[in-house]
Structure formats: C-alpha cells, structure tokens
N, CA, C and O of each residue as an XYZ file, in Angstrom:
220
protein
N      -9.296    -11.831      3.630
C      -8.325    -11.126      2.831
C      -7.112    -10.834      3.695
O      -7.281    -10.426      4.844
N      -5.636    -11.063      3.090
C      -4.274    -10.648      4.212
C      -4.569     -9.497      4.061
O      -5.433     -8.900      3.418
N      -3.391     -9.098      5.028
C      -3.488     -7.973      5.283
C      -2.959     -6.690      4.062
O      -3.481     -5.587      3.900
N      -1.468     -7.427      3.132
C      -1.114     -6.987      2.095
C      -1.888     -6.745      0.960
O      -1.352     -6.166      0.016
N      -3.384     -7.186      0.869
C      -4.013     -7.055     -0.596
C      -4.660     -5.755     -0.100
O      -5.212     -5.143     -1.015
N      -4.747     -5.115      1.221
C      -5.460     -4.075      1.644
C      -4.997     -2.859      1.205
O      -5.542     -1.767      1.049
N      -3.861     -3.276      1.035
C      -2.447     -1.803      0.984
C      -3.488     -0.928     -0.656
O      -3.904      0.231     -0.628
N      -3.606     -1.603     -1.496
C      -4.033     -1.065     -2.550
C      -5.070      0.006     -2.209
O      -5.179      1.134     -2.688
N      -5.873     -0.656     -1.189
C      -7.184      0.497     -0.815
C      -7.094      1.235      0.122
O      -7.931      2.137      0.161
N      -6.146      1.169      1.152
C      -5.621      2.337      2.127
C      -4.908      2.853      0.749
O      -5.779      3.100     -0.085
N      -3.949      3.026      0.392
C      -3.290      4.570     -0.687
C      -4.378      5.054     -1.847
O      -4.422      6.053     -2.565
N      -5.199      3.940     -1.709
C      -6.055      4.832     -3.004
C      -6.890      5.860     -1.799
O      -6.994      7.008     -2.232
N      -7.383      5.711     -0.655
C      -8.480      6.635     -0.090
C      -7.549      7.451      0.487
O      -7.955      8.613      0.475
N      -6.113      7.293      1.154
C      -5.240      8.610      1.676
C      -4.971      9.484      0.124
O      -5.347     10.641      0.310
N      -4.475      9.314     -1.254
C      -4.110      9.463     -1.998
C      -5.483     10.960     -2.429
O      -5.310     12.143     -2.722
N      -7.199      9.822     -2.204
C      -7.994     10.332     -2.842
C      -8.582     11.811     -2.089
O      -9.105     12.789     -2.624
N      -8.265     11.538     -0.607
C      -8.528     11.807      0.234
C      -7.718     13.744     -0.036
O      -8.181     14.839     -0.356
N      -6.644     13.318      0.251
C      -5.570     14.653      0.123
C      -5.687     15.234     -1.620
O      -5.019     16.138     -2.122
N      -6.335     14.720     -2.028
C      -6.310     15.510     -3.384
C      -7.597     16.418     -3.711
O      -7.748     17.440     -4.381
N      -8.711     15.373     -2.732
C     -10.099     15.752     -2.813
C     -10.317     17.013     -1.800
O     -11.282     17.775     -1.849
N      -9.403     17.075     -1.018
C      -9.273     18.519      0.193
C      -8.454     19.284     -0.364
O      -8.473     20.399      0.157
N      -7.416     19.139     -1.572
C      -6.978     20.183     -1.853
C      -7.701     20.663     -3.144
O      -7.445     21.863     -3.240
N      -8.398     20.315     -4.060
C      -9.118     20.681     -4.990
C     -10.844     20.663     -4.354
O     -11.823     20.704     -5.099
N     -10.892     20.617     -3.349
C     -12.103     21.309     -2.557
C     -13.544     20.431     -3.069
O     -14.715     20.761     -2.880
N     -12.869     18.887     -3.965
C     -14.120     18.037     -4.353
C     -13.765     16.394     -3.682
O     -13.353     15.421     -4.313
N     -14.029     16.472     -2.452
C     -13.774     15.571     -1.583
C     -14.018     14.234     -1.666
O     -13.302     13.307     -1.287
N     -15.712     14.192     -2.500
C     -16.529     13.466     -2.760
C     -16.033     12.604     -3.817
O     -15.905     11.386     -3.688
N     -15.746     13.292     -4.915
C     -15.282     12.643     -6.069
C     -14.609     12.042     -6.179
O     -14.650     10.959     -6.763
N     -13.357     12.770     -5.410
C     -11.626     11.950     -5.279
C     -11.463     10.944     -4.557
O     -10.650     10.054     -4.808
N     -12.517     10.983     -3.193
C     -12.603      9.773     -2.310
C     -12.679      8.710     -3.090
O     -11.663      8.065     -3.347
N     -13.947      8.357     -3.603
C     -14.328      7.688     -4.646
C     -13.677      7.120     -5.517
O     -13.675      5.889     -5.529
N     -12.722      8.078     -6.782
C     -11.566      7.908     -7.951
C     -10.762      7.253     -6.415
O     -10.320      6.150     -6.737
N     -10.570      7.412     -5.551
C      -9.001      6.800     -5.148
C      -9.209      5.284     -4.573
O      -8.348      4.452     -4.288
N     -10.663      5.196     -4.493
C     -11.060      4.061     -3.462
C     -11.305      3.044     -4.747
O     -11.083      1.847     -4.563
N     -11.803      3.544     -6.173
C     -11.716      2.927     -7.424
C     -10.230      2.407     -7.614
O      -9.975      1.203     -7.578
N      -9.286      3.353     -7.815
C      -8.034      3.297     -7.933
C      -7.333      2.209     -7.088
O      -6.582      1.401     -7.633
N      -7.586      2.182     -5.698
C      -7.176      1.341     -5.196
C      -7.448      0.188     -5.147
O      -6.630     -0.663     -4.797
N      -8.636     -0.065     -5.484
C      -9.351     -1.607     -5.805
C      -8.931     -2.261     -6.769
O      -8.740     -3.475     -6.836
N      -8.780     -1.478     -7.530
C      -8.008     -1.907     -9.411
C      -6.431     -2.433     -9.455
O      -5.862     -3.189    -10.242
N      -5.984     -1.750     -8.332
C      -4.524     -2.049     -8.612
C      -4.060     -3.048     -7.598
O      -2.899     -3.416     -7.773
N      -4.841     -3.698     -6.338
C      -5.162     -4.107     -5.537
C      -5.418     -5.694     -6.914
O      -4.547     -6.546     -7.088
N      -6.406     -5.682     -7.458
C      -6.967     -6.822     -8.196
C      -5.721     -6.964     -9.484
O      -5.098     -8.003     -9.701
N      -5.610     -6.148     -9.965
C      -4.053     -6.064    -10.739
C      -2.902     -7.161    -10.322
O      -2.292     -8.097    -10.839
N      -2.974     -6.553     -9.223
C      -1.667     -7.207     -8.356
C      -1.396     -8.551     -8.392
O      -0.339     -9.093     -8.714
N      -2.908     -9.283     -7.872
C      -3.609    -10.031     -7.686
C      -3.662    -11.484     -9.217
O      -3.587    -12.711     -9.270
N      -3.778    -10.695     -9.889
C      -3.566    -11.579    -11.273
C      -2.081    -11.659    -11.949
O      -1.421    -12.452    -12.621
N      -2.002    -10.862    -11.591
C      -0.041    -10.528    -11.566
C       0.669    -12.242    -10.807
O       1.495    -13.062    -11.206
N       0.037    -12.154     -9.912
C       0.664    -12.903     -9.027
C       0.091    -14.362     -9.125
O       0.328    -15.191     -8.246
N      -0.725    -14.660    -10.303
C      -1.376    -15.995    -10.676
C      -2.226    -16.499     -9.711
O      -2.427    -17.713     -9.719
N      -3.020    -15.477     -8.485
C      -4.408    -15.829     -8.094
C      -5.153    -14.946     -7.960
O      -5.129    -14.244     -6.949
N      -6.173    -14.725     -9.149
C      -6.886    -13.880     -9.275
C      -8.192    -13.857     -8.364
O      -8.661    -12.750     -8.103
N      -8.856    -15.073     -7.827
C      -9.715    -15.652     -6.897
C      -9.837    -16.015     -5.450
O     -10.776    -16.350     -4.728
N      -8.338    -15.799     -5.255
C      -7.871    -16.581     -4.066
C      -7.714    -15.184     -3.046
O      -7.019    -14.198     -3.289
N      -8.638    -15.432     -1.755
C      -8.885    -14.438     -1.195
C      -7.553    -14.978     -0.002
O      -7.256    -13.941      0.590
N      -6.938    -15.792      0.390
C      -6.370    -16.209      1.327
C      -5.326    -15.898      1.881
O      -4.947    -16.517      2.875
C-alpha cells in the first residue's frame, strides 16, 4: 500500500483518538475513527477508478 492511501487511517485514529479523550470513551472513538478512516481511505480509492489496486 503507498504511502498516500494511509492518510485516511492516520486522521481517522488522531481524529478518534482526541474525541475519545475528550468525551472520556476512548475505546469507542478509537474504533468509529479507525472505521472512518478505512471508509474514506476505500472511497477515495474507487473515486480514483482502482478500487483493487493496492500499488
């Protein structure tokens, strides 16, 4: 995987991360952001006419 398809899942876990320490449910938000980031990460991904192509 480059290094650019990563970006989606570093801001979803900083994103999930700082929301989950300020609403004191760390667990959850980690999680929702690491979801979040995978999704928009694969989004991107079909956006860009290779939905398969890890390269």
């Amino acid at each position: 995987m480059k290094r650019k398809n990563k970006t989606g899942l570093a801001l979803g876990i900083v994103i999930g991360s700082v929301v989950g320490i300020l609403t004191d449910n760390l667990a959850l938000w980690l999680s929702l952001g690491i979801a979040i980031g995978i999704g928009t990460t694969l989004v991107k991904k079909q956006q860009n006419g290779n939905p398969n192509n890890d390269q």
